[in-house]
VOPAGU-2260 file (C-alpha; in pm, 1 decimal, decimal comma):
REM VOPAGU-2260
SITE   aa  ch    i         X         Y         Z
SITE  UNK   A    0   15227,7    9444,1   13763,7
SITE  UNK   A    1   14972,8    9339,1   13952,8
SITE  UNK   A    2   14763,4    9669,3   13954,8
SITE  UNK   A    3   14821,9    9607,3   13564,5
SITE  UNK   A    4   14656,2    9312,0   13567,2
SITE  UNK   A    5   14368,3    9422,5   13769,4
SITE  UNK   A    6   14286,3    9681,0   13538,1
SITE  UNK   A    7   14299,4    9466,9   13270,4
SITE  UNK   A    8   14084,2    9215,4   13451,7
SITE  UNK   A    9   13840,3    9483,7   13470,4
SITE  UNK   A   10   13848,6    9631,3   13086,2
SITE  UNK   A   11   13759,3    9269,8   13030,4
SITE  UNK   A   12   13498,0    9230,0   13297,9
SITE  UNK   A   13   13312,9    9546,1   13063,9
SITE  UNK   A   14   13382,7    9371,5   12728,6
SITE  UNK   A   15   13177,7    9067,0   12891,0
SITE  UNK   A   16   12911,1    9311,8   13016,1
SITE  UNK   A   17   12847,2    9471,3   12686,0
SITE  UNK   A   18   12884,6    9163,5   12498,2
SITE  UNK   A   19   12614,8    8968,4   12764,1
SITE  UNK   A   20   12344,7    9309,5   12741,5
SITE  UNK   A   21   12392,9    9354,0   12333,9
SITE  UNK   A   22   12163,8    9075,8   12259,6
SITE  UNK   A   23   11957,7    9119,9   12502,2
SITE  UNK   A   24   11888,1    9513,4   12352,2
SITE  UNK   A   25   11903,1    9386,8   12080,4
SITE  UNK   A   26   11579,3    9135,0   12180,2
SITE  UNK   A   27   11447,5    9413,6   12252,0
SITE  UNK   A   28   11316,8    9506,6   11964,6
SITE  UNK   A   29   11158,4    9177,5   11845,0
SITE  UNK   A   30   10802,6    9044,8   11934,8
SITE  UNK   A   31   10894,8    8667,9   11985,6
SITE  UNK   A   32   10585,0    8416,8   11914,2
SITE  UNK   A   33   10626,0    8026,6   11989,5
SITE  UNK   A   34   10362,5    7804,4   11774,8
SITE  UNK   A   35   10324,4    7510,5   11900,4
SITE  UNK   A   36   10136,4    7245,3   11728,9
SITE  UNK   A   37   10083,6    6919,8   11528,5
SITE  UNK   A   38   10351,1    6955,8   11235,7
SITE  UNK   A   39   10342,9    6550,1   11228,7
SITE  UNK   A   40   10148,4    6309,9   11480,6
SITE  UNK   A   41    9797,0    6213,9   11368,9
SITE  UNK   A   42    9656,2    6570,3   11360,8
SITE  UNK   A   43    9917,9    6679,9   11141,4
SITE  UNK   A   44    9637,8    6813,3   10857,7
SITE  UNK   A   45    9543,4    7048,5   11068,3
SITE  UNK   A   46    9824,4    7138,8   11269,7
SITE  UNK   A   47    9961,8    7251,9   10877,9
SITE  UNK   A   48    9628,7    7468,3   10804,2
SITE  UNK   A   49    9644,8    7674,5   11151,9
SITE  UNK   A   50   10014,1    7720,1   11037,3
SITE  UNK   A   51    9956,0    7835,9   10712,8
SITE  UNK   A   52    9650,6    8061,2   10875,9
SITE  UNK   A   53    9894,7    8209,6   11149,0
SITE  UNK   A   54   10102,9    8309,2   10891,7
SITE  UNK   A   55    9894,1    8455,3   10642,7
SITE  UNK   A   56    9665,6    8644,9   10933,1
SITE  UNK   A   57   10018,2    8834,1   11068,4
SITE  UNK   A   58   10076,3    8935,7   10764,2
SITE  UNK   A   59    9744,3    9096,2   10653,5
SITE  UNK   A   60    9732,7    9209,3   11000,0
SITE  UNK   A   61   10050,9    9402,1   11004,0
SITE  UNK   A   62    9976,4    9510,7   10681,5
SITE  UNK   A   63   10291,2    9247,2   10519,9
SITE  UNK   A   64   10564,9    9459,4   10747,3
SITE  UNK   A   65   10541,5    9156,1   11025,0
SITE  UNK   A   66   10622,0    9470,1   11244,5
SITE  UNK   A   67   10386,5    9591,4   11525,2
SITE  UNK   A   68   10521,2    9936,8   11681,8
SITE  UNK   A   69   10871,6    9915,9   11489,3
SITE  UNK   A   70   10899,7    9539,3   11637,0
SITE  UNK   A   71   10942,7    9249,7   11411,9
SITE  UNK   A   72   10772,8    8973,3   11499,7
SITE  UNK   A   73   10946,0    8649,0   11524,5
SITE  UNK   A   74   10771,5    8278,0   11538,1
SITE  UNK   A   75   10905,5    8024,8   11650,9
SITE  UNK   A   76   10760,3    7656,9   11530,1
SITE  UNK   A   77   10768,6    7365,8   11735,5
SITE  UNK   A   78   10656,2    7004,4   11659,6
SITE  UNK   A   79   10449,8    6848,0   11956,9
SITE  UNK   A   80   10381,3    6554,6   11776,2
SITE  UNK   A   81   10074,3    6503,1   11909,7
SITE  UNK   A   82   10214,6    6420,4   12277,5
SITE  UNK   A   83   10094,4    6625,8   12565,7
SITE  UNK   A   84   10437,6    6536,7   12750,7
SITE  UNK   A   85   10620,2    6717,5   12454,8
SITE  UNK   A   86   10402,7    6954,1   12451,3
SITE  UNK   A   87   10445,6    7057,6   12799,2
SITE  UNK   A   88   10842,3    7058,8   12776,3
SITE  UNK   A   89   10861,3    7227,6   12458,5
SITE  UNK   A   90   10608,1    7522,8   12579,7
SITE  UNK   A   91   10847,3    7571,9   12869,4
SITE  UNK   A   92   11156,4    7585,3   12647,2
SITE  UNK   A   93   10997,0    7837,6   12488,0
SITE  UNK   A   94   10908,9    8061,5   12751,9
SITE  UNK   A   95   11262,0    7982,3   12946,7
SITE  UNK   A   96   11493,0    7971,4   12690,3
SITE  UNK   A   97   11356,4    8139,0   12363,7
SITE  UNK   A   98   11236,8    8403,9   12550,1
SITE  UNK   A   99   10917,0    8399,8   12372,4
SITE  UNK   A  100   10665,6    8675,8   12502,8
SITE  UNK   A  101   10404,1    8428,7   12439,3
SITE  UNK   A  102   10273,6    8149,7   12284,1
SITE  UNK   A  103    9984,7    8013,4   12032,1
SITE  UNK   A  104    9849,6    7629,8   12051,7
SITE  UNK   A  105    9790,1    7385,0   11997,1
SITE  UNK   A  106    9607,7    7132,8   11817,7
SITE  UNK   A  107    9523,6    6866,4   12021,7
SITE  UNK   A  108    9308,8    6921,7   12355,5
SITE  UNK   A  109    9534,6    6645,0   12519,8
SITE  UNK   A  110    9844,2    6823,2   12495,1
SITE  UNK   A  111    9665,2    7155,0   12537,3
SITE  UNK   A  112    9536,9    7050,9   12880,6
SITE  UNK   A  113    9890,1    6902,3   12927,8
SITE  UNK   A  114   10015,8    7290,3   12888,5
SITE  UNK   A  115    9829,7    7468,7   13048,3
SITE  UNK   A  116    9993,3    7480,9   13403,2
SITE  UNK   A  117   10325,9    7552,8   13220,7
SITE  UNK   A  118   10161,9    7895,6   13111,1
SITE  UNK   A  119   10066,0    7972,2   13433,9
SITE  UNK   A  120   10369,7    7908,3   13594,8
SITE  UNK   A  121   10575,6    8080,9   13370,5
SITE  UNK   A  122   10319,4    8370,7   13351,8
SITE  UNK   A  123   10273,6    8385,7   13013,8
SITE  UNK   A  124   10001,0    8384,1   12748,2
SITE  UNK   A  125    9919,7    8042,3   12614,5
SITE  UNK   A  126    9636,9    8169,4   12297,3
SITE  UNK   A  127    9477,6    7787,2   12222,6
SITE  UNK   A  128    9405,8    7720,3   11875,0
SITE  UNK   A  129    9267,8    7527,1   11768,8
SITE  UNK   A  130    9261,7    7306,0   12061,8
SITE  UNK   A  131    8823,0    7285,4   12190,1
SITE  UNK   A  132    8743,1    7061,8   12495,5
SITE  UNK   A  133    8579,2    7244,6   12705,4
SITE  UNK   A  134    8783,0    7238,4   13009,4
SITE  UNK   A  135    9057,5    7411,2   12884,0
SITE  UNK   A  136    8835,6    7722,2   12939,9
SITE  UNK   A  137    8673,6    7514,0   13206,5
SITE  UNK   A  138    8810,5    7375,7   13504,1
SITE  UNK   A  139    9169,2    7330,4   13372,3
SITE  UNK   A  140    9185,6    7725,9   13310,6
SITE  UNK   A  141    9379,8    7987,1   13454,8
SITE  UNK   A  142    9442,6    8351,0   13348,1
SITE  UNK   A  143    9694,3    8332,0   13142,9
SITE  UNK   A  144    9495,1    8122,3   12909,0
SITE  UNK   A  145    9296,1    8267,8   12620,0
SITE  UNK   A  146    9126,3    8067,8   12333,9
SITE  UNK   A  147    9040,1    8209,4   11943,0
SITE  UNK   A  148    8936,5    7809,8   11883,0
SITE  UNK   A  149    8536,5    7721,8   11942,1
SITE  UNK   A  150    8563,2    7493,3   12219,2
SITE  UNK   A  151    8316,5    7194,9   12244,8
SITE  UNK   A  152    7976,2    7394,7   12381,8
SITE  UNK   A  153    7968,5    7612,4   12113,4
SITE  UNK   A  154    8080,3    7321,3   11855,6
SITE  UNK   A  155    7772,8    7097,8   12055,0
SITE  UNK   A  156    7532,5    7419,4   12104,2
SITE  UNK   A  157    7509,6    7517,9   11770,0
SITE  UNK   A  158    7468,2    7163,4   11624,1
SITE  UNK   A  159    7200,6    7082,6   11888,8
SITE  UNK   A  160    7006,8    7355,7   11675,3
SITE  UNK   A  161    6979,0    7180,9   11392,1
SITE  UNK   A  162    6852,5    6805,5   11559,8
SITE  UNK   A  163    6675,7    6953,5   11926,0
SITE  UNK   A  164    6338,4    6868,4   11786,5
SITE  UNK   A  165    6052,9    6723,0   11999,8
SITE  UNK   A  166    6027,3    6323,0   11898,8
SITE  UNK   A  167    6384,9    6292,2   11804,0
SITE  UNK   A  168    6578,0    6053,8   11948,7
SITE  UNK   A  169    6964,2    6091,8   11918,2
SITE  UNK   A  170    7278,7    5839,2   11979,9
SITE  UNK   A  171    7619,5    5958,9   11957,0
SITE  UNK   A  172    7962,7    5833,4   11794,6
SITE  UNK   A  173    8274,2    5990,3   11900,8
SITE  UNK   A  174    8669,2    5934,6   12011,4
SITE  UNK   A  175    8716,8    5836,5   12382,0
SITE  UNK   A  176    8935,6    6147,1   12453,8
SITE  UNK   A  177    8899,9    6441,7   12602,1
SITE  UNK   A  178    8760,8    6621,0   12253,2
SITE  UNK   A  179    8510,8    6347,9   12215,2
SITE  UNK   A  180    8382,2    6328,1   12561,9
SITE  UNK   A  181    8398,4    6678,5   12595,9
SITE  UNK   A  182    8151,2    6716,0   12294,8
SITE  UNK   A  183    7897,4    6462,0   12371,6
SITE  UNK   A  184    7901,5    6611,0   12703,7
SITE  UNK   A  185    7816,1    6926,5   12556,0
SITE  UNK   A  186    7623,1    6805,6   12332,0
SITE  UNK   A  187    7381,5    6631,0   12553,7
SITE  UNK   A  188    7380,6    6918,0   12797,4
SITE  UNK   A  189    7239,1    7101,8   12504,6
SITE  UNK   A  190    6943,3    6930,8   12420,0
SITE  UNK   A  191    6633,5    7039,4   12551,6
SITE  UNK   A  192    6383,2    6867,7   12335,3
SITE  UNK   A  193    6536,0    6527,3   12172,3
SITE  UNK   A  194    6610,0    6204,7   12352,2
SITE  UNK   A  195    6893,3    6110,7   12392,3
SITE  UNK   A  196    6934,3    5671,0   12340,0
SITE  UNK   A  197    7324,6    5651,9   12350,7
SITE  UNK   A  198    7660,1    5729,0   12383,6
SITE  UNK   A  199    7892,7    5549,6   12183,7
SITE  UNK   A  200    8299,0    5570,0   12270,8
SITE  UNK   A  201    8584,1    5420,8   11989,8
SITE  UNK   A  202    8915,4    5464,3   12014,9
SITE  UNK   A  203    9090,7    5755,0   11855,1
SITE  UNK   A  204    9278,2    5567,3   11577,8
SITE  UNK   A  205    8944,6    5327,8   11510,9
SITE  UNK   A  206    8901,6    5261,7   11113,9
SITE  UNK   A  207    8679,9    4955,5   11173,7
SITE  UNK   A  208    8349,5    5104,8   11276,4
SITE  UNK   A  209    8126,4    4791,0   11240,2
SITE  UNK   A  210    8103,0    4677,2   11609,3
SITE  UNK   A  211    8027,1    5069,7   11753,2
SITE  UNK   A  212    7730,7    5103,1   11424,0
SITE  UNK   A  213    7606,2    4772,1   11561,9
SITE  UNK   A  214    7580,4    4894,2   11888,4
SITE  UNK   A  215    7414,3    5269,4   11808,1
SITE  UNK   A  216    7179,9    5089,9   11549,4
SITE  UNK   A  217    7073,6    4821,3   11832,8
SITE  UNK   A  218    6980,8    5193,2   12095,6
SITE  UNK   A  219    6805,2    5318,3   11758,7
SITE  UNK   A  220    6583,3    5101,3   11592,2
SITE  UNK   A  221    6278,0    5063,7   11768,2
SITE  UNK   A  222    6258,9    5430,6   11838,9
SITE  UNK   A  223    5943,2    5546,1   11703,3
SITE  UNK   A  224    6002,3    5925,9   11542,7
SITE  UNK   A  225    6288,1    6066,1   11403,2
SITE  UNK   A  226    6662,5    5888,4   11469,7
SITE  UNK   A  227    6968,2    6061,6   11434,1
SITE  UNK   A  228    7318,0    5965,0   11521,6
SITE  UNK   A  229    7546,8    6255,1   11597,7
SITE  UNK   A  230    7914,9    6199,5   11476,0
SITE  UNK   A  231    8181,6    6412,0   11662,0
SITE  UNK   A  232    8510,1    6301,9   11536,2
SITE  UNK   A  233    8879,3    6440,8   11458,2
SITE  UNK   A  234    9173,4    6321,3   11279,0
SITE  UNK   A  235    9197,8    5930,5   11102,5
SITE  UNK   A  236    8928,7    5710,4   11064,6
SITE  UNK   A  237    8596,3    5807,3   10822,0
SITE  UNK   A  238    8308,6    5707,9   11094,3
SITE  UNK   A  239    8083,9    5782,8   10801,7
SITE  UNK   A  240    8161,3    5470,1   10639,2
SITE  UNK   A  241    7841,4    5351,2   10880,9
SITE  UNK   A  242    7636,0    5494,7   10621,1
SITE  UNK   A  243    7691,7    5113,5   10450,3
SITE  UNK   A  244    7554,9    4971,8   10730,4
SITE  UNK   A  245    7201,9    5040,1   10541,1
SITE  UNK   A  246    7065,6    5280,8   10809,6
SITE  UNK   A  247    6788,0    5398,8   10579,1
SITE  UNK   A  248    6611,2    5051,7   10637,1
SITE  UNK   A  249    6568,8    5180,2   10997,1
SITE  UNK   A  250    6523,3    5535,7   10897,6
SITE  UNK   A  251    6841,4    5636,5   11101,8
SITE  UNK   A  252    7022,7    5970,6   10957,0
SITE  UNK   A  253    7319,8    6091,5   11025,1
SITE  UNK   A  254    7439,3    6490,3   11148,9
SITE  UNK   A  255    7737,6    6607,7   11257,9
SITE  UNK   A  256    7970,1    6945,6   11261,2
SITE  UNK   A  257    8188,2    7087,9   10952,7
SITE  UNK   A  258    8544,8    6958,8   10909,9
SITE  UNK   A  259    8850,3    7009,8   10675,6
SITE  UNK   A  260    8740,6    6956,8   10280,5
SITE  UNK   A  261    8882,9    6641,7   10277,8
SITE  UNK   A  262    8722,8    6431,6   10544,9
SITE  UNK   A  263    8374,3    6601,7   10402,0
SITE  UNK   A  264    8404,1    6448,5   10091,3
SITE  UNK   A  265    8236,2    6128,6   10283,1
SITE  UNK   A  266    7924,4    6443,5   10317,3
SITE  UNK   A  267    7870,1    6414,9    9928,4
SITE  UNK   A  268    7652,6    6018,5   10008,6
SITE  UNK   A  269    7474,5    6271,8   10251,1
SITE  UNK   A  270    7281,3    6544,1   10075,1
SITE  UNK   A  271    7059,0    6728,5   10331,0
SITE  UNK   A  272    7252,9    6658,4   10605,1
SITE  UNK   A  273    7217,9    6919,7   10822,4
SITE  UNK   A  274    7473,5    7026,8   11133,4
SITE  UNK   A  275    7665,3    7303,7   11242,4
SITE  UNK   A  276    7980,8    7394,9   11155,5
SITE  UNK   A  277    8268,0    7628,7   11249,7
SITE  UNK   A  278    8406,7    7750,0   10901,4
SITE  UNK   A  279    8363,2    7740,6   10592,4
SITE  UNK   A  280    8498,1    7952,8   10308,8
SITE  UNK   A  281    8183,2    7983,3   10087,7
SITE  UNK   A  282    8006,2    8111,8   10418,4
SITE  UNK   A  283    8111,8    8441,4   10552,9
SITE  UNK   A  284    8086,6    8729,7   10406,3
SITE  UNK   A  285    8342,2    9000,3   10532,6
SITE  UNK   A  286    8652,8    9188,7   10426,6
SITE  UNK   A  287    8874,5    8976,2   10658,5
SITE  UNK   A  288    8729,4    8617,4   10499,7
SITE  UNK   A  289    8792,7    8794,1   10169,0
SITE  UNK   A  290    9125,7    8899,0   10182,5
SITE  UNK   A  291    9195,7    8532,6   10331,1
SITE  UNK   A  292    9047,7    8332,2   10073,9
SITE  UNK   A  293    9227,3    8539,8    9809,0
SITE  UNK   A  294    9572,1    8487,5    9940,8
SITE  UNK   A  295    9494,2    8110,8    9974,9
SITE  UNK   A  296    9397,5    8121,0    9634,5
SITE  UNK   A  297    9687,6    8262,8    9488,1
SITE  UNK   A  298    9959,1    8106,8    9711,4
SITE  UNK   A  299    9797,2    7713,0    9721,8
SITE  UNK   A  300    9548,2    7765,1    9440,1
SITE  UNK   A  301    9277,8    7600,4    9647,2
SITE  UNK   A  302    9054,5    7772,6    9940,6
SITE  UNK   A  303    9144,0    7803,9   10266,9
SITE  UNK   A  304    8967,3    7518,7   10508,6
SITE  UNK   A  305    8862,0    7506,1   10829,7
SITE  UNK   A  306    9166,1    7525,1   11070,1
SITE  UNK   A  307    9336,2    7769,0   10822,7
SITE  UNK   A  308    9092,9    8071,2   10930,7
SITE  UNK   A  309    9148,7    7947,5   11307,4
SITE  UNK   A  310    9503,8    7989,0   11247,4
SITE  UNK   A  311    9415,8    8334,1   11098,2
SITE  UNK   A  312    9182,0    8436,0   11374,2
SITE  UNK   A  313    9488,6    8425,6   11635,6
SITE  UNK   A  314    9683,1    8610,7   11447,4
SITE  UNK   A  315    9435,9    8871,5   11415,6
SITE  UNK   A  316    9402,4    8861,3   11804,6
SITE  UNK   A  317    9755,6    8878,4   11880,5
SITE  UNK   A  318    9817,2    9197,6   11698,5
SITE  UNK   A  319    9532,2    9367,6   11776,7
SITE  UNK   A  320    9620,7    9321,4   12138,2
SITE  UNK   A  321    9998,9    9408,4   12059,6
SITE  UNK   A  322    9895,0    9746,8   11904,7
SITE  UNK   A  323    9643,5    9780,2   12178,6
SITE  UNK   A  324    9970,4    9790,7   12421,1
SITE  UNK   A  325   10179,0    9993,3   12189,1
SITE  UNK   A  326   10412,1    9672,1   12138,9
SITE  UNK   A  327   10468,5    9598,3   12474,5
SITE  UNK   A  328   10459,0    9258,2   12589,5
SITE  UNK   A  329   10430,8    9258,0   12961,7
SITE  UNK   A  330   10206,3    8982,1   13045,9
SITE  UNK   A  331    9930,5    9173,5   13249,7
SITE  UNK   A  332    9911,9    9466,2   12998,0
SITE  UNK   A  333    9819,5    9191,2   12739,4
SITE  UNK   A  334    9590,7    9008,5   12975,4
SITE  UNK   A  335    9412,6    9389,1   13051,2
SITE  UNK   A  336    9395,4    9480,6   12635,2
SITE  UNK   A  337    9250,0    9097,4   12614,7
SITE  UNK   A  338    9028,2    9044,2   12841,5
SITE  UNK   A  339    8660,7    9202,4   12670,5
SITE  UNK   A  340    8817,2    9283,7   12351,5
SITE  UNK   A  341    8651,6    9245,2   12016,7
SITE  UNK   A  342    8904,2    9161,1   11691,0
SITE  UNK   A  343    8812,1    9139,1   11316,3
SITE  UNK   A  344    8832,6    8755,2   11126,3
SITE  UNK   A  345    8750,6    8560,9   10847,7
SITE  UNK   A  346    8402,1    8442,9   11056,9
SITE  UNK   A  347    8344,1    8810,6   11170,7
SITE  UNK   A  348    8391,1    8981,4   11471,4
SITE  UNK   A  349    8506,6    8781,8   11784,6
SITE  UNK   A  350    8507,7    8895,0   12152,0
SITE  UNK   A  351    8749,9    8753,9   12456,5
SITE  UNK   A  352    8508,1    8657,2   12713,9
SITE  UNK   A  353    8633,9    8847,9   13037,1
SITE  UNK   A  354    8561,6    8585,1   13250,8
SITE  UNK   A  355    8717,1    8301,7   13106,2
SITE  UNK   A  356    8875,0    8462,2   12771,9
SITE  UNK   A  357    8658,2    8195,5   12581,4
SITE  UNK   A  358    8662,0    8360,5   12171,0
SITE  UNK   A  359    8213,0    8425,0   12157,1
SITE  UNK   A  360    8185,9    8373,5   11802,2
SITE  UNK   A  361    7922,1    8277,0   11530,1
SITE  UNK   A  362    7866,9    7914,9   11434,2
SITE  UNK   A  363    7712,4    7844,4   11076,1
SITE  UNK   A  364    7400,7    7581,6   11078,0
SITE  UNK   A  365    7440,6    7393,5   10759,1
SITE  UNK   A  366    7230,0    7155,8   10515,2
SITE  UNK   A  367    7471,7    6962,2   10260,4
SITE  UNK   A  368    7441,5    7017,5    9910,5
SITE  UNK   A  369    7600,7    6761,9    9644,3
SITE  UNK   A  370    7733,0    7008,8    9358,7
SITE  UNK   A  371    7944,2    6838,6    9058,8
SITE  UNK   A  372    8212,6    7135,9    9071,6
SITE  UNK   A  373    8324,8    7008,6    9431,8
SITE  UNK   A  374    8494,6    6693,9    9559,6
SITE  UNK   A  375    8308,4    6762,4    9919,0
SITE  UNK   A  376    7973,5    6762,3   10028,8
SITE  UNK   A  377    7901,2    7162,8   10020,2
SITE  UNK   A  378    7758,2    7302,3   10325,5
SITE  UNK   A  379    7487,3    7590,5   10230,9
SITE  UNK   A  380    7390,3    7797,2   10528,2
SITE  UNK   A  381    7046,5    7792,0   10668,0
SITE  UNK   A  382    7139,5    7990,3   10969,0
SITE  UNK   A  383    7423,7    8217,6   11110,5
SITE  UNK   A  384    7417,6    8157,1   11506,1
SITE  UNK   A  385    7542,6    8477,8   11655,6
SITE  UNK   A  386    7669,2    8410,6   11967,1
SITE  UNK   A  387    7442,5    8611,9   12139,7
SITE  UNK   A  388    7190,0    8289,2   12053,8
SITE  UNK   A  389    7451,1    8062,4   12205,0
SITE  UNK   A  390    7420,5    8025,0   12594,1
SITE  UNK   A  391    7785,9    7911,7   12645,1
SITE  UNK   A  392    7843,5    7810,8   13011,1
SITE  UNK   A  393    8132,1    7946,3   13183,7
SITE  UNK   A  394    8275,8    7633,3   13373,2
SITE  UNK   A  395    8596,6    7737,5   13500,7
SITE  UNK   A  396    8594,7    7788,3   13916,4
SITE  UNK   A  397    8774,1    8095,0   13948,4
């Protein structure tokens, strides 16, 4: 009897085995892929565009079979809300307990700085898009962390191009947070030639700008030559409403970078306003932007914007390096096939940085143009900055 029961014991103990090791070979054969990013919270516009551009980039990459090697790959969304501390806990769920292989965002640099130790303790691939203060490629970084999103030297580089004049004199507007510090920073590390007057810091969720105008306008005024204030600014709030201020009477103008169609429909009281920008649809011309542009068309009927081609860029990243590996998704074989390598996108070809796997990519210099077919001011190029004309520091310590 007992013997019996012993045996059965054990028939049992081998059901359980198989039954524990089936999903797991059956895991096996899936690519899993946590996005993490702003699906509400106050960057929730463009948490939805790098969404909709991850999406649309796997599936033009893999050709529509979402399949790289025979895999499938599976995403898995997550809502961070905006909140680095939900961030954090939900990028370690999905490393512990989704078993993702690794991860893409996300959109705010708060909760991207907030992530990035998880990566590294986990030992996983965090890809940041769009995500762009500097020091998440800075001092915050560690190897595990790679970045397809411009971060805030080439956003500040490539718009000092277009204002670094000799007898300029600058002031700048932006969020006190770790994207608007980080840009002025850059910004002003950039300039070579203009003065700068000011630095002017609001908080995130300002939508009365009178006080900060008053202030920039006071630093401005009696400069003699040309005055410019530089707007760097993200998510609610139109900081462009200064413009009513009546900044012409002291010949102030305003520059700043591209941004989603909506919030540049404040660029059509700007014609000739010239900055830099990271995307924009009408701009590059390549088979990647094409096919993007068309899908957006058909599917939404409108044109892609600017965080939907960073969304598409990381796609194209993460399966070129998964095909570079043959579809395997051991951590260092991913960092190896990363680190250097050059992938197709809407803006053109993009290269990992080896040393801190920073995306070098081309920035568009921009003059606005009011045309009556389009609710936004439309940026027309003036220049393509490769980023070979872009002296982006490397500031991590490692």
């Amino acid at each position: 009897m007992q013997r019996r029961h012993l045996v059965a014991l054990a028939a049992l103990a081998i059901v359980g085995a198989s039954a524990l090791t089936a999903p797991a070979w059956a895991q096996s054969n899936e690519i899993k892929i946590a996005h993490i990013y702003s699906k509400t919270g106050p960057l929730e516009a463009y948490g939805k565009q790098t969404q909709t551009g991850f999406m649309m980039g796997l599936d033009y990459a893999t050709g529509g079979t979402m399949t790289v090697n025979g895999k499938k790959i599976v995403v898995i969304e997550k809502d961070d809300q905006g909140k680095p501390d939900l961030g954090k806990s939900l990028l370690a769920a999905a490393y512990a307990d989704d078993k993702a292989a690794l991860a893409v965002g996300p959109t705010s640099s708060g909760v991207a700085l907030a992530m990035l130790p998880v990566a590294e303790e986990y030992k996983k691939i965090l890809l940041v898009e769009p995500a762009v203060a500097d020091s998440i490629t800075g001092d915050k970084w560690n190897k595990y962390i790679f970045r397809t999103g411009r971060n805030s030297s080439q956003d500040a580089i490539s718009n000092a191009v277009a204002v670094d004049k000799a007898g300029v004199t600058v002031a700048t507007l932006a969020q006190d947070n770790a994207f608007g510090r980080d840009g002025v920073k850059a910004f002003k590390d950039a300039l070579k030639k203009a003065k700068l007057a000011h630095e002017e810091y609001l908080p995130p969720a300002t939508t009365d700008f009178t006080a900060g105008a008053q202030r920039l306008i006071d630093k401005l005024k009696d400069q003699p030559g040309r005055k410019i204030i530089w707007i760097v600014w993200a998510g609610a709030g139109n900081p462009f409403k200064i413009v009513d201020l009546d900044l012409k009477r002291y010949n102030i103008e305003i520059a700043t970078g591209g941004n989603i169609l909506p919030a540049m429909a404040a660029y059509k009281s700007l014609p000739g306003m010239e900055g830099a920008a990271y995307y924009y649809f009408g701009i590059p011309k390549n088979p990647v932007n094409e096919a993007m542009v068309s899908m957006h068309y058909k599917e939404f009927k409108t044109p892609p914007d600017f965080f939907t081609a960073g969304g598409f860029s990381a796609a194209m990243a993460v399966v070129t390096a998964l095909k570079k590996t043959g579809g395997d998704t051991n951590t260092n074989k991913l960092i190896s096939a990363m680190e250097g390598m050059s992938f197709d996108t809407p803006k053109g070809k993009m290269t990992f940085r080896k040393e801190d796997h920073q995306a070098m990519q081309s920035m568009y210099h921009f003059k606005i143009k009011v045309d009556p077919a389009f609710a936004w001011g439309v940026p027309e190029l003036v220049h393509e900055i490769k980023p070979e004309e872009m002296d982006i520091p490397i500031r991590n310590k490692r």
